[in-house]
CHARMM-style PDB file with segment names, atoms N, HN, CA, C and O in Angstrom:
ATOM      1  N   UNK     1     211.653 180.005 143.176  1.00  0.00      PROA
ATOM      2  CA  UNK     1     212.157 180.153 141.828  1.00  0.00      PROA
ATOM      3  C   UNK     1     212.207 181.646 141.542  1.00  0.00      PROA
ATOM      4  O   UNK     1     211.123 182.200 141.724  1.00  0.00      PROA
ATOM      5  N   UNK     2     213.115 182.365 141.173  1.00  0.00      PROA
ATOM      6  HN  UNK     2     213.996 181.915 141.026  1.00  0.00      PROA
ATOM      7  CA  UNK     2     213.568 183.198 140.598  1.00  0.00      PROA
ATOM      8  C   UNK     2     214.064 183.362 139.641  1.00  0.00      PROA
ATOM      9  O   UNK     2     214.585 182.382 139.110  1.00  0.00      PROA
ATOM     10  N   UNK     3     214.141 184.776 138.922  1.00  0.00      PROA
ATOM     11  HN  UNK     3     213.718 185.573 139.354  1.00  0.00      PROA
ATOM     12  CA  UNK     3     214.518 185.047 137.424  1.00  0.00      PROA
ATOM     13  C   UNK     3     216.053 184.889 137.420  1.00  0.00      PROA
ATOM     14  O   UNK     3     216.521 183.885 136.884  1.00  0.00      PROA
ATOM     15  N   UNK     4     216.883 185.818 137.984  1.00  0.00      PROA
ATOM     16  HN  UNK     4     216.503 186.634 138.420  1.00  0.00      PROA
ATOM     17  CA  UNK     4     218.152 186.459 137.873  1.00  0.00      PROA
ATOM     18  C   UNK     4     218.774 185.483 138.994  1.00  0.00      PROA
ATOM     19  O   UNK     4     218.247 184.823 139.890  1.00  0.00      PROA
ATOM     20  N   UNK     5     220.515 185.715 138.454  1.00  0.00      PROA
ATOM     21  HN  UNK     5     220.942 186.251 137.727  1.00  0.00      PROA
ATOM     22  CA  UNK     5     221.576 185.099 139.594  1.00  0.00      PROA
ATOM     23  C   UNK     5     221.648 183.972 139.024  1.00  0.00      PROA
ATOM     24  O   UNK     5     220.850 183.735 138.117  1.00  0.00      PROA
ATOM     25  N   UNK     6     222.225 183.391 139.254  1.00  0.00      PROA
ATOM     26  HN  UNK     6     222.873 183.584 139.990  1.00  0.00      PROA
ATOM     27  CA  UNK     6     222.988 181.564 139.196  1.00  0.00      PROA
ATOM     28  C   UNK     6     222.547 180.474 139.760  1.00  0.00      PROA
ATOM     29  O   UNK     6     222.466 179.355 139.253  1.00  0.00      PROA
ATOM     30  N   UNK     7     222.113 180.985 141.365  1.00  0.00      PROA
ATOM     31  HN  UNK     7     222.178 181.894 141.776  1.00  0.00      PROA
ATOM     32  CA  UNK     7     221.409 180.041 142.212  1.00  0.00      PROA
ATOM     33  C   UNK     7     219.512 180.153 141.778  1.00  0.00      PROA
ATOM     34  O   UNK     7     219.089 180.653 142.821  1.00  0.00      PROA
ATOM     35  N   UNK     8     218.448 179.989 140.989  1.00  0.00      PROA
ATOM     36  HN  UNK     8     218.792 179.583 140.142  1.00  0.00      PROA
ATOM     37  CA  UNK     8     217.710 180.379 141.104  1.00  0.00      PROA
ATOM     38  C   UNK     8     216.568 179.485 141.406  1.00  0.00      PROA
ATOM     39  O   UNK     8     215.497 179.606 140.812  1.00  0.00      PROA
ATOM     40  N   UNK     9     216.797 178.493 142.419  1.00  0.00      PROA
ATOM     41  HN  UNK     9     217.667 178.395 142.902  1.00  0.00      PROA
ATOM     42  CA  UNK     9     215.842 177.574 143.129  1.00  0.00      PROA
ATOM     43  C   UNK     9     216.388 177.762 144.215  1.00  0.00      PROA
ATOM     44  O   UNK     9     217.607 177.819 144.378  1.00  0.00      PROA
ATOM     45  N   UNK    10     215.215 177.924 145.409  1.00  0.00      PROA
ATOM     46  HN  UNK    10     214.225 177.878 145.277  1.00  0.00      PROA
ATOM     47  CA  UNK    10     215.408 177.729 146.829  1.00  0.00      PROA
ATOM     48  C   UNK    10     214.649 176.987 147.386  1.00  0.00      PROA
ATOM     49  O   UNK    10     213.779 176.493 146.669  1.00  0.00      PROA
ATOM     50  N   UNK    11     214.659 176.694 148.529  1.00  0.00      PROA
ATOM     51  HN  UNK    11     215.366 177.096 149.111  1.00  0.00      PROA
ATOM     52  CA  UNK    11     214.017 176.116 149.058  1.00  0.00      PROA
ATOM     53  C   UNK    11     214.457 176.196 150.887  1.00  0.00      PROA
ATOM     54  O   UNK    11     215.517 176.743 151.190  1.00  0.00      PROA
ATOM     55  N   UNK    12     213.405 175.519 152.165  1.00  0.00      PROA
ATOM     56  HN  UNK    12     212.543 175.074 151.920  1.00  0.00      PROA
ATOM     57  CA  UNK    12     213.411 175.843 153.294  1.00  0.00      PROA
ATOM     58  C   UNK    12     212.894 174.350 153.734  1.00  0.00      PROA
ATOM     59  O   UNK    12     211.931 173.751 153.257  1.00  0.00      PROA
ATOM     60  N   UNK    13     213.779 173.908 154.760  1.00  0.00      PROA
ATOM     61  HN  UNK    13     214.562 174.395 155.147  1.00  0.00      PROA
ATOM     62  CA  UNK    13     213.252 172.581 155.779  1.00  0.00      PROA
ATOM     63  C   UNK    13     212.287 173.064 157.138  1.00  0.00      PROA
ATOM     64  O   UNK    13     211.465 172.473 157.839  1.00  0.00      PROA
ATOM     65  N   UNK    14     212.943 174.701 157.112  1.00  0.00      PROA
ATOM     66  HN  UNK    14     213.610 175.181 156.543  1.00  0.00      PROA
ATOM     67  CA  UNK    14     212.254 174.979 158.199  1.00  0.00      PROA
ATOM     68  C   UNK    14     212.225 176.923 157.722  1.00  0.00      PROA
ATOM     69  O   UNK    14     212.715 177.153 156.616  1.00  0.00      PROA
ATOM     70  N   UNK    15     211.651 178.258 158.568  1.00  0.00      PROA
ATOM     71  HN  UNK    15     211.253 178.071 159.466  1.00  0.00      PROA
ATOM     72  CA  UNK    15     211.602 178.865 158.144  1.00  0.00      PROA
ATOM     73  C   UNK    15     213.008 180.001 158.457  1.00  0.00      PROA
ATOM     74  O   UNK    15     213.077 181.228 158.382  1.00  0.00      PROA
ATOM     75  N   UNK    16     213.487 179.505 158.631  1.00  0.00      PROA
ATOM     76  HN  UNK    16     213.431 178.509 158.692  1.00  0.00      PROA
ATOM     77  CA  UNK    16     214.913 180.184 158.691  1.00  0.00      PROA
ATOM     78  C   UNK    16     215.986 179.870 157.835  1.00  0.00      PROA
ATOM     79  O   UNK    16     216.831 180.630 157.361  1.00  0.00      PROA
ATOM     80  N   UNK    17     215.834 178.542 157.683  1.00  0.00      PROA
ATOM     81  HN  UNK    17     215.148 177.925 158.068  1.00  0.00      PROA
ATOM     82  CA  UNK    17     217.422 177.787 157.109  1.00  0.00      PROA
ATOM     83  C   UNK    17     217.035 177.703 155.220  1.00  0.00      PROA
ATOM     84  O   UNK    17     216.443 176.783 154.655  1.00  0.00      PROA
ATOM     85  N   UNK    18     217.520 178.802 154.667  1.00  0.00      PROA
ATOM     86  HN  UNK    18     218.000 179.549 155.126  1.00  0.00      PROA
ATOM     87  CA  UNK    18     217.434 178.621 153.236  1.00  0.00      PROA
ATOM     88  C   UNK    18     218.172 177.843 151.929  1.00  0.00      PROA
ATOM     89  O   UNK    18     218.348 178.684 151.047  1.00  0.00      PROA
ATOM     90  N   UNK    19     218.555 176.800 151.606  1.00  0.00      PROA
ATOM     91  HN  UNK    19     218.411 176.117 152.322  1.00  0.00      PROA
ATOM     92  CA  UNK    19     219.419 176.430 150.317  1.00  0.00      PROA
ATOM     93  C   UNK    19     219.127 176.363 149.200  1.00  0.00      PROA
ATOM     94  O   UNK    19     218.256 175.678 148.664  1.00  0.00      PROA
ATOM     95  N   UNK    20     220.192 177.423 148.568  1.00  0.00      PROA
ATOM     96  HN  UNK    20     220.900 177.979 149.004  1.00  0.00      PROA
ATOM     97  CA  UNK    20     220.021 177.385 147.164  1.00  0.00      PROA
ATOM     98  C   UNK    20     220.284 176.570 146.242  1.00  0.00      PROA
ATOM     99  O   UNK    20     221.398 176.098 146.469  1.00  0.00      PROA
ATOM    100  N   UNK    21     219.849 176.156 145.326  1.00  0.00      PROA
ATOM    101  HN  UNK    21     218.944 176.539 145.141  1.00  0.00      PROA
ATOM    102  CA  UNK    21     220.264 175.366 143.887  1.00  0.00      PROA
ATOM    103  C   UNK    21     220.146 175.758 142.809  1.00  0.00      PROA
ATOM    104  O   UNK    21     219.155 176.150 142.191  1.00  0.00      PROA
ATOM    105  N   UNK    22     221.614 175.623 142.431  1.00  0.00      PROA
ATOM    106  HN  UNK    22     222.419 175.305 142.932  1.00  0.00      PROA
ATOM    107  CA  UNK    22     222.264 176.055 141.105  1.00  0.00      PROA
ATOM    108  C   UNK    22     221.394 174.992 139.676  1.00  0.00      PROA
ATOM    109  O   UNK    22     221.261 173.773 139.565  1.00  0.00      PROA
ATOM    110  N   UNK    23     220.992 176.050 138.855  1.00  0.00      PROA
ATOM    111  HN  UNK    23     221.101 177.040 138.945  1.00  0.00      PROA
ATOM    112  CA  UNK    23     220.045 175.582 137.549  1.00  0.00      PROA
ATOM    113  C   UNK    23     220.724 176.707 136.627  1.00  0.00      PROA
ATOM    114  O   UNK    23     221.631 177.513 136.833  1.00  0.00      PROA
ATOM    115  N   UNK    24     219.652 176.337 135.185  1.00  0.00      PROA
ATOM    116  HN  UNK    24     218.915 175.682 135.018  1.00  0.00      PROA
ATOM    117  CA  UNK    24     220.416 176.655 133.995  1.00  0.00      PROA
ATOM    118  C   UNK    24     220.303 178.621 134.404  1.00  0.00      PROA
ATOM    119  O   UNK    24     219.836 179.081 135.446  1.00  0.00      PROA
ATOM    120  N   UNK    25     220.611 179.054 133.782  1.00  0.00      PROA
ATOM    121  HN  UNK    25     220.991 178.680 132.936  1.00  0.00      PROA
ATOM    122  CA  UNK    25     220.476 180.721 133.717  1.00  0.00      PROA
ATOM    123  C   UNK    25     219.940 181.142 132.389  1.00  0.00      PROA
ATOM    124  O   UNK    25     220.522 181.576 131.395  1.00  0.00      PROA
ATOM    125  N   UNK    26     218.178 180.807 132.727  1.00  0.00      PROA
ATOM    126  HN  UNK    26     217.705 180.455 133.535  1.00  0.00      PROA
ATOM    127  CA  UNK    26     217.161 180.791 131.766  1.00  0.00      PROA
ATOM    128  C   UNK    26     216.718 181.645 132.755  1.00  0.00      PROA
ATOM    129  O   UNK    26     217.068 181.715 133.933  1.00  0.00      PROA
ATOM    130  N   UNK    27     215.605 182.527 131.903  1.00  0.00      PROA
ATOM    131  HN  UNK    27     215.321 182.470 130.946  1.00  0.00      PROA
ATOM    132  CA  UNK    27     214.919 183.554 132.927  1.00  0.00      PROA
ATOM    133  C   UNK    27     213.645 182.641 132.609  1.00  0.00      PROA
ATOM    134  O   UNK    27     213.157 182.096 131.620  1.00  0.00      PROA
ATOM    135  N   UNK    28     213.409 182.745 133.759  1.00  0.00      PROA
ATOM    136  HN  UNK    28     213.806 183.189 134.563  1.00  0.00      PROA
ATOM    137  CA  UNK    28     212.191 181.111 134.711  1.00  0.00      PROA
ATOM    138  C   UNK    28     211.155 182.263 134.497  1.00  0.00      PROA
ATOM    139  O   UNK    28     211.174 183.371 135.033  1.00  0.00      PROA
ATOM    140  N   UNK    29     210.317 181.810 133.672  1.00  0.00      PROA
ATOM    141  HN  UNK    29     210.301 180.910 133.237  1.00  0.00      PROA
ATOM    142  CA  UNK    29     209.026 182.830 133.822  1.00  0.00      PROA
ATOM    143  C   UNK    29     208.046 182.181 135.070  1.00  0.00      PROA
ATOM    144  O   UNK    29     207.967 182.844 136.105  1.00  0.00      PROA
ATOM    145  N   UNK    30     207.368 181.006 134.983  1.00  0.00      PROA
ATOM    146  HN  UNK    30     207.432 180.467 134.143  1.00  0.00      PROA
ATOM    147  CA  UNK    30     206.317 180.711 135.616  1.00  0.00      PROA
ATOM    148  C   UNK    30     206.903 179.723 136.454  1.00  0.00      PROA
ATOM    149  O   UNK    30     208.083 179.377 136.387  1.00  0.00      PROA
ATOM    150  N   UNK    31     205.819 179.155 137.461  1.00  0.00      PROA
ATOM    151  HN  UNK    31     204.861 179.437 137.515  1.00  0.00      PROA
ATOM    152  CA  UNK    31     205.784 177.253 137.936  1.00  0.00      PROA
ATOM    153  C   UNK    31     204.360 176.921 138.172  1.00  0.00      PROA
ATOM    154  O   UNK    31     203.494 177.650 138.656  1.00  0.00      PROA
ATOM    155  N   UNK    32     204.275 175.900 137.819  1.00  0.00      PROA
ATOM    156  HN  UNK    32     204.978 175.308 137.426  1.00  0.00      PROA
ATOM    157  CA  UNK    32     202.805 175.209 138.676  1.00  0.00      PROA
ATOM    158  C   UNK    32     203.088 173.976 139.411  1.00  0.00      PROA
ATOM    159  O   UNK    32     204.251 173.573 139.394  1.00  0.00      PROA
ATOM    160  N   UNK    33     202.115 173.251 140.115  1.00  0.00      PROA
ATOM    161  HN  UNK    33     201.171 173.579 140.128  1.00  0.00      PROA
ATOM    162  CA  UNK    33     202.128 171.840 140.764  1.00  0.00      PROA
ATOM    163  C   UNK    33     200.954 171.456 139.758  1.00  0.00      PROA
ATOM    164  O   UNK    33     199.983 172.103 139.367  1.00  0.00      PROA
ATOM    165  N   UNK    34     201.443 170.039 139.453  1.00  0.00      PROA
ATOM    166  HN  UNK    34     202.232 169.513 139.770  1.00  0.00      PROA
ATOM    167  CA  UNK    34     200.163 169.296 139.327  1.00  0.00      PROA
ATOM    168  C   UNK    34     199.626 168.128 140.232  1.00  0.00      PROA
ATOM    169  O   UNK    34     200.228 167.069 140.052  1.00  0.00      PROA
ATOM    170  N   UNK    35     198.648 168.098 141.139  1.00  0.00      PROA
ATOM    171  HN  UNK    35     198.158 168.957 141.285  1.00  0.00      PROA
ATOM    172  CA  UNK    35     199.041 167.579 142.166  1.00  0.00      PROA
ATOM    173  C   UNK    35     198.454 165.755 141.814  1.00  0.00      PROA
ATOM    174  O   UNK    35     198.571 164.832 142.620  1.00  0.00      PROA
ATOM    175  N   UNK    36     197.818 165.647 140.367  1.00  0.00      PROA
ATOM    176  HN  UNK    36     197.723 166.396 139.712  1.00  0.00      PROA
ATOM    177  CA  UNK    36     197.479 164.403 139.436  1.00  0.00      PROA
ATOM    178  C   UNK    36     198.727 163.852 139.450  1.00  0.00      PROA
ATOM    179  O   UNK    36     198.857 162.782 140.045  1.00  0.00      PROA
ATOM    180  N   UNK    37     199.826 164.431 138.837  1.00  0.00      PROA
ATOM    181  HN  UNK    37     199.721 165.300 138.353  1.00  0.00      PROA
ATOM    182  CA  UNK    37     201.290 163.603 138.375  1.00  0.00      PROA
ATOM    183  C   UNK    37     202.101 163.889 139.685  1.00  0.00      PROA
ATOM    184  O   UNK    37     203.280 163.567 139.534  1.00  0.00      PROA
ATOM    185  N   UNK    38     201.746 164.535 141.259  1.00  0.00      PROA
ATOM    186  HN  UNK    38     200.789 164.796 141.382  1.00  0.00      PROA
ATOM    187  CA  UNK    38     202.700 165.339 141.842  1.00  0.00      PROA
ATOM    188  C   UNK    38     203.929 165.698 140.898  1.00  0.00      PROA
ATOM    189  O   UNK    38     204.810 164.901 140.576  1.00  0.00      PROA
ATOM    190  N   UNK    39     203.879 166.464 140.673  1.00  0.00      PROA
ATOM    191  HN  UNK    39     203.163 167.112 140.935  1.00  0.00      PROA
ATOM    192  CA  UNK    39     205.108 167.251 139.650  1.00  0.00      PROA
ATOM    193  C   UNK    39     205.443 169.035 139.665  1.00  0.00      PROA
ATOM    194  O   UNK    39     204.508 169.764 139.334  1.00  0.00      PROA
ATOM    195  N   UNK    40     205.943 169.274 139.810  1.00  0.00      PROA
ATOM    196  HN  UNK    40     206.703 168.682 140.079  1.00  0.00      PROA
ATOM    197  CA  UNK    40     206.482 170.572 139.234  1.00  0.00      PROA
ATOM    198  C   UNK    40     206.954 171.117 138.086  1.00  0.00      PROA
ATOM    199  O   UNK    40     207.930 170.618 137.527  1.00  0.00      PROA
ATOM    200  N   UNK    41     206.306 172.228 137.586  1.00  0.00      PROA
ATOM    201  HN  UNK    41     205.513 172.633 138.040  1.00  0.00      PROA
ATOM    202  CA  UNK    41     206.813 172.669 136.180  1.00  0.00      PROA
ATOM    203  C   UNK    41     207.463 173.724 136.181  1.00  0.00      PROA
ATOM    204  O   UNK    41     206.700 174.674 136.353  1.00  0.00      PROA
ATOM    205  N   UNK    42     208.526 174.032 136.072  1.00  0.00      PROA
ATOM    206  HN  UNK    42     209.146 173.260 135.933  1.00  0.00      PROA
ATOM    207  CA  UNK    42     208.303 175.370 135.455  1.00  0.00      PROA
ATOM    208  C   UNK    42     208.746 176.164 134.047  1.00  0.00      PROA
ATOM    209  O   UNK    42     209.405 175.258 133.536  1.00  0.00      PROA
ATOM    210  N   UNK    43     208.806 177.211 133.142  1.00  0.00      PROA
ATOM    211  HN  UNK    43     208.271 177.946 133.557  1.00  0.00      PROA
ATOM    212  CA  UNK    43     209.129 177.449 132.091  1.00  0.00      PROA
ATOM    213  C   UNK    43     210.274 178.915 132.051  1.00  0.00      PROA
ATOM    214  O   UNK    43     210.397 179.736 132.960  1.00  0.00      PROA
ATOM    215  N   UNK    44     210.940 178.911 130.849  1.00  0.00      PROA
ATOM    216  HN  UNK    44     210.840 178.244 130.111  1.00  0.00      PROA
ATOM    217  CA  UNK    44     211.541 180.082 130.567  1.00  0.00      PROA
ATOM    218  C   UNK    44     211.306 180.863 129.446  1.00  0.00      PROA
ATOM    219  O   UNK    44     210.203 180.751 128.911  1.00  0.00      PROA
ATOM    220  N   UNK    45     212.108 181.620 128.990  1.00  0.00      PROA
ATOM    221  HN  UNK    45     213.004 181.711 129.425  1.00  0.00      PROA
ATOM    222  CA  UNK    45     211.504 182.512 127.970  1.00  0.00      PROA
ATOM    223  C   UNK    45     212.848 182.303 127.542  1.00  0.00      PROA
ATOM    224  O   UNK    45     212.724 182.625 126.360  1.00  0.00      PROA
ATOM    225  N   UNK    46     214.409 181.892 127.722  1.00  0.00      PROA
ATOM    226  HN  UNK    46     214.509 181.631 128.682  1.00  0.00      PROA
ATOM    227  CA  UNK    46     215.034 181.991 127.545  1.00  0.00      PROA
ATOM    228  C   UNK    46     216.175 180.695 127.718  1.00  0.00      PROA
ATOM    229  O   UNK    46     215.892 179.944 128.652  1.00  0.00      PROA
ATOM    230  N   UNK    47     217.322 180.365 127.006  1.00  0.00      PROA
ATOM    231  HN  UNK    47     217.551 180.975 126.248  1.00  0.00      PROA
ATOM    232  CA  UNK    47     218.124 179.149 127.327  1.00  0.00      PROA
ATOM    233  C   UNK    47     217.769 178.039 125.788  1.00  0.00      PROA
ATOM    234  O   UNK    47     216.871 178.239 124.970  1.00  0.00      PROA
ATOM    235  N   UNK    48     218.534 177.174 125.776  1.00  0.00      PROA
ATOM    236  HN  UNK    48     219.264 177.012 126.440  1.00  0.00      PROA
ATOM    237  CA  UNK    48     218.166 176.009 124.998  1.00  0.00      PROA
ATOM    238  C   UNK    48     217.034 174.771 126.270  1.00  0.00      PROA
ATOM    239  O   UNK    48     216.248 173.972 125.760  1.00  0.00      PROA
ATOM    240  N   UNK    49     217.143 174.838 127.362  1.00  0.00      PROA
ATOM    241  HN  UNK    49     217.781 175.487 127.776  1.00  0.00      PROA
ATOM    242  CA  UNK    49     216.301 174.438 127.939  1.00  0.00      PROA
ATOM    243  C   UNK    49     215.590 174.805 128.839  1.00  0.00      PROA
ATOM    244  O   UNK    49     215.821 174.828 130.048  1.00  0.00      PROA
ATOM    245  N   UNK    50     214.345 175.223 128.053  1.00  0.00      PROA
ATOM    246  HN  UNK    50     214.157 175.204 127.071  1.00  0.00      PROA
ATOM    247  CA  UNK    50     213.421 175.855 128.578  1.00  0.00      PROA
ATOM    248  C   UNK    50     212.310 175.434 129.366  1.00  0.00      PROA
ATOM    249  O   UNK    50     211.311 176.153 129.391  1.00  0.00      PROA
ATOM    250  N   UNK    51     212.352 174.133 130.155  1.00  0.00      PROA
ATOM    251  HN  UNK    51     213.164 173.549 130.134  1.00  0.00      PROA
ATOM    252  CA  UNK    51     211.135 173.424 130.929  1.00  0.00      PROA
ATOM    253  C   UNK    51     211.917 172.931 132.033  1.00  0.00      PROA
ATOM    254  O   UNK    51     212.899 172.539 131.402  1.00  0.00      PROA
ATOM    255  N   UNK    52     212.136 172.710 133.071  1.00  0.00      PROA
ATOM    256  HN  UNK    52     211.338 173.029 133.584  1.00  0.00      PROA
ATOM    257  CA  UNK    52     212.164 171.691 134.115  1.00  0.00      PROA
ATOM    258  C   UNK    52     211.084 171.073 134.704  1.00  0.00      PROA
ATOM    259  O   UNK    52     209.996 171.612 134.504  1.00  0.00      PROA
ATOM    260  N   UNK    53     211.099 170.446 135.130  1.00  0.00      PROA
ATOM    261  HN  UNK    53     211.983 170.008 135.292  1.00  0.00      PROA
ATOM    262  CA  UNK    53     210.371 169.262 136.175  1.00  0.00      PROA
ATOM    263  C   UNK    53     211.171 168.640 137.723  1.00  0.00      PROA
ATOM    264  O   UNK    53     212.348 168.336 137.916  1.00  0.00      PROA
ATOM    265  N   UNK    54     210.193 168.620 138.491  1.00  0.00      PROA
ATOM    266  HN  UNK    54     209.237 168.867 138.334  1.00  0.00      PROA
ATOM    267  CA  UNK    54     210.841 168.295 140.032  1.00  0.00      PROA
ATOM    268  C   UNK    54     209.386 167.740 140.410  1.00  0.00      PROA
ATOM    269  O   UNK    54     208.298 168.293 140.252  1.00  0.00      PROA
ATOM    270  N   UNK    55     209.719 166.337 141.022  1.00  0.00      PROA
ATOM    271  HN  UNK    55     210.603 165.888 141.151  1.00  0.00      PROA
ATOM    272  CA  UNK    55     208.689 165.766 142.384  1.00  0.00      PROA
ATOM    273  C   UNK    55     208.904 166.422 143.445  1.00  0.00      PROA
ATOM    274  O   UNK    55     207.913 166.343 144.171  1.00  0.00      PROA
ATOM    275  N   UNK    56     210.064 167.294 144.083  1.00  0.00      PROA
ATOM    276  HN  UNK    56     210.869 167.357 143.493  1.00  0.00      PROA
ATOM    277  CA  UNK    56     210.322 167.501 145.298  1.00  0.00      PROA
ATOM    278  C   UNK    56     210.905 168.873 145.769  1.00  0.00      PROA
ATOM    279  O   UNK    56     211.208 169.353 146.861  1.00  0.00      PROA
ATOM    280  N   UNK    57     210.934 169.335 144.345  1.00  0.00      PROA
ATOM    281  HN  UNK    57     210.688 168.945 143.457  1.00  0.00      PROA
ATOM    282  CA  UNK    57     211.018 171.157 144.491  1.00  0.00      PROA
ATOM    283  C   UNK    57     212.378 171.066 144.665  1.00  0.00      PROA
ATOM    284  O   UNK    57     212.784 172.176 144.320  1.00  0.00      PROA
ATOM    285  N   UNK    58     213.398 170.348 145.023  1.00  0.00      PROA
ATOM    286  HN  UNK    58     213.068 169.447 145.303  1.00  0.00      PROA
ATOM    287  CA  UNK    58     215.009 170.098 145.266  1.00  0.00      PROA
ATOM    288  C   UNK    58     215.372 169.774 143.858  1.00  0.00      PROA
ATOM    289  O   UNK    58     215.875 170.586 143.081  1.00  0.00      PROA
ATOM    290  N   UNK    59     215.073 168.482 143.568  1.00  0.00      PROA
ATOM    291  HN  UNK    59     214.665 167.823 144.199  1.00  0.00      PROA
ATOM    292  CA  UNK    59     215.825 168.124 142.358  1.00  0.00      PROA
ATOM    293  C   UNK    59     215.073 168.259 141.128  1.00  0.00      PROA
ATOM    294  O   UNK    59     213.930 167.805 141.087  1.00  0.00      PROA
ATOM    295  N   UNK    60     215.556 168.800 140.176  1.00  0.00      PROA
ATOM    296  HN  UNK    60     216.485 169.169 140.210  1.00  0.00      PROA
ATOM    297  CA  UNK    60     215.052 169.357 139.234  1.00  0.00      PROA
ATOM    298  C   UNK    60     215.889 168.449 137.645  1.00  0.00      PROA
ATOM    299  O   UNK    60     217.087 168.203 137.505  1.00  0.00      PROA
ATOM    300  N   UNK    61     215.013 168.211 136.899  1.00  0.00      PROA
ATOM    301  HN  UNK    61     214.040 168.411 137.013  1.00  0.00      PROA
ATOM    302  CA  UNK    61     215.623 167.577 135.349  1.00  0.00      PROA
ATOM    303  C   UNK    61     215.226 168.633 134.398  1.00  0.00      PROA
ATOM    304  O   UNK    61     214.015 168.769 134.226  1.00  0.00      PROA
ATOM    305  N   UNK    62     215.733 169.119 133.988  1.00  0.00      PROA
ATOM    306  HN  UNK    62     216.717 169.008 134.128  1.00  0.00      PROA
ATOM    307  CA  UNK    62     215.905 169.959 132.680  1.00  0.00      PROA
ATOM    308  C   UNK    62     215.564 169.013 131.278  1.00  0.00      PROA
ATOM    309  O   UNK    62     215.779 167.805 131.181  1.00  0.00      PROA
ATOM    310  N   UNK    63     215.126 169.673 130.496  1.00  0.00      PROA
ATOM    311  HN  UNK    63     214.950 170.654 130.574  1.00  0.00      PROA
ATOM    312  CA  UNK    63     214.643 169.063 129.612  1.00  0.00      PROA
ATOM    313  C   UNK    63     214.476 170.149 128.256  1.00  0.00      PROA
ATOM    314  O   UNK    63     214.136 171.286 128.581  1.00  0.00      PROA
ATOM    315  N   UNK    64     214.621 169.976 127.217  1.00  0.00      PROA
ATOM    316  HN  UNK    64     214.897 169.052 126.953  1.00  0.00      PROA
ATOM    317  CA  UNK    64     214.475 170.784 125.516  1.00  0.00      PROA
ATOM    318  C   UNK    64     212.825 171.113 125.008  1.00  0.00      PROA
ATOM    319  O   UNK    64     212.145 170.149 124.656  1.00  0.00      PROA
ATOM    320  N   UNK    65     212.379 172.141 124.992  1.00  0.00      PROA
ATOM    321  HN  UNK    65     212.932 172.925 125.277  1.00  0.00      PROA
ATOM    322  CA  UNK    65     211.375 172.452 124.436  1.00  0.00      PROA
ATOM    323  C   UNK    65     211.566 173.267 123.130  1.00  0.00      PROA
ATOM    324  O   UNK    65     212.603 173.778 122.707  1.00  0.00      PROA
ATOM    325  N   UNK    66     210.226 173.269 122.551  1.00  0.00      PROA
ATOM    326  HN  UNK    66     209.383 172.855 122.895  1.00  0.00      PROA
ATOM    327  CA  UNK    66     210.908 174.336 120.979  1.00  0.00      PROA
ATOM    328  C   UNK    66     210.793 175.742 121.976  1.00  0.00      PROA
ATOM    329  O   UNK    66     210.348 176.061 123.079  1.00  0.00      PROA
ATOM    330  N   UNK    67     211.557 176.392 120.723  1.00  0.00      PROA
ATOM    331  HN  UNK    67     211.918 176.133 119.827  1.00  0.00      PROA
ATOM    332  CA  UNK    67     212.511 177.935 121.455  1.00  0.00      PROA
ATOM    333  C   UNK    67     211.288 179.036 121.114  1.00  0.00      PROA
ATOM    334  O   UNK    67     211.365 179.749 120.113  1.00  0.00      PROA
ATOM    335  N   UNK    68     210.250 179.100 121.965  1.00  0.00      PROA
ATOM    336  HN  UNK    68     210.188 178.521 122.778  1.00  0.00      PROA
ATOM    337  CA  UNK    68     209.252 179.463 122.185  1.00  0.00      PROA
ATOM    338  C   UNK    68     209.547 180.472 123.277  1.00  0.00      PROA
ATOM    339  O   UNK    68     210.414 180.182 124.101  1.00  0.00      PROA
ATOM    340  N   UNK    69     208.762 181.894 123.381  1.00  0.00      PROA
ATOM    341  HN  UNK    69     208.058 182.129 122.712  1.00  0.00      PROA
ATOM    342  CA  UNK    69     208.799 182.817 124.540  1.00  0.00      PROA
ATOM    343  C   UNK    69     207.860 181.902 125.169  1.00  0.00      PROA
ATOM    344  O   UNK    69     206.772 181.776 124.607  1.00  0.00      PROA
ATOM    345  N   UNK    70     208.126 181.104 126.448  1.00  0.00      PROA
ATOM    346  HN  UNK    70     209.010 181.206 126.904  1.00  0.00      PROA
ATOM    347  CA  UNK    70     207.307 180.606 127.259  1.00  0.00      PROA
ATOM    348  C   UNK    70     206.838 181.784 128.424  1.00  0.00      PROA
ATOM    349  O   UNK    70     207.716 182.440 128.985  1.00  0.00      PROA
ATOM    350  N   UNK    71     205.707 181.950 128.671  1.00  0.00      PROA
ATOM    351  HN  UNK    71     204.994 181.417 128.216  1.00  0.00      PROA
ATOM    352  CA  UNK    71     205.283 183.034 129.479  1.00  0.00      PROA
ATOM    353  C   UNK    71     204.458 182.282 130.743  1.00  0.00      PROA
ATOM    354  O   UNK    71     204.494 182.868 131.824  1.00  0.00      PROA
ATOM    355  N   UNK    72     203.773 181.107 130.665  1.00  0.00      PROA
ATOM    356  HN  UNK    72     203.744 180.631 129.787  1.00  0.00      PROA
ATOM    357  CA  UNK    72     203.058 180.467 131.622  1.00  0.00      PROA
ATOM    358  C   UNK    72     202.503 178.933 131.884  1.00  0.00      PROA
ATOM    359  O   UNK    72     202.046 178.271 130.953  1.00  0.00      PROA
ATOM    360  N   UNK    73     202.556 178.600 132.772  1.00  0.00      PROA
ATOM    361  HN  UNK    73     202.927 179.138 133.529  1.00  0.00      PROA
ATOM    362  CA  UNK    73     202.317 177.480 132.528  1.00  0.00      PROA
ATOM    363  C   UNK    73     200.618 177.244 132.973  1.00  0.00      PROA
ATOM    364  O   UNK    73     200.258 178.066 133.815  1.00  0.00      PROA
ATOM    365  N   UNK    74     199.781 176.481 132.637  1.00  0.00      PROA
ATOM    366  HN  UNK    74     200.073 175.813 131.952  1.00  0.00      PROA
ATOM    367  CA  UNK    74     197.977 176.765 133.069  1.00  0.00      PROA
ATOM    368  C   UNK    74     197.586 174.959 132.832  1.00  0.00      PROA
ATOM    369  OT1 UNK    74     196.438 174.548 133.002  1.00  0.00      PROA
TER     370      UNK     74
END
């Protein structure tokens, strides 16, 4: 996960072969795992949707939080 660019999820099957995925163009402050819900979080500081969620680090659901500087997730 990265801030900047268009593509700002990646990911690797192996350590060479990289694919990107296209998400909102929110600047992604944080991520965590929770490994209770297996889930992924992460937040922005910026966008009308400022949270995603992923089981699998690939597919990601976007979702509306209030328009909060999100700085971390804990």
């Amino acid at each position: 996960m990265y801030r900047t660019g268009a593509e700002k999820v990646s990911y690797f099957f192996n350590a060479d072969d990289w694919v990107n995925v296209i998400v909102s163009l929110n600047e992604w402050n944080d991520i965590a795992w929770s490994p209770q819900l297996e889930l992924f979080v992460v937040i922005a500081e910026t966008g009308d949707n400022r949270v995603m969620t992923s089981t699998d680090g690939i597919n990601w659901i976007e979702a509306i939080i209030s328009l909060y500087l999100w700085e971390c997730v804990e």
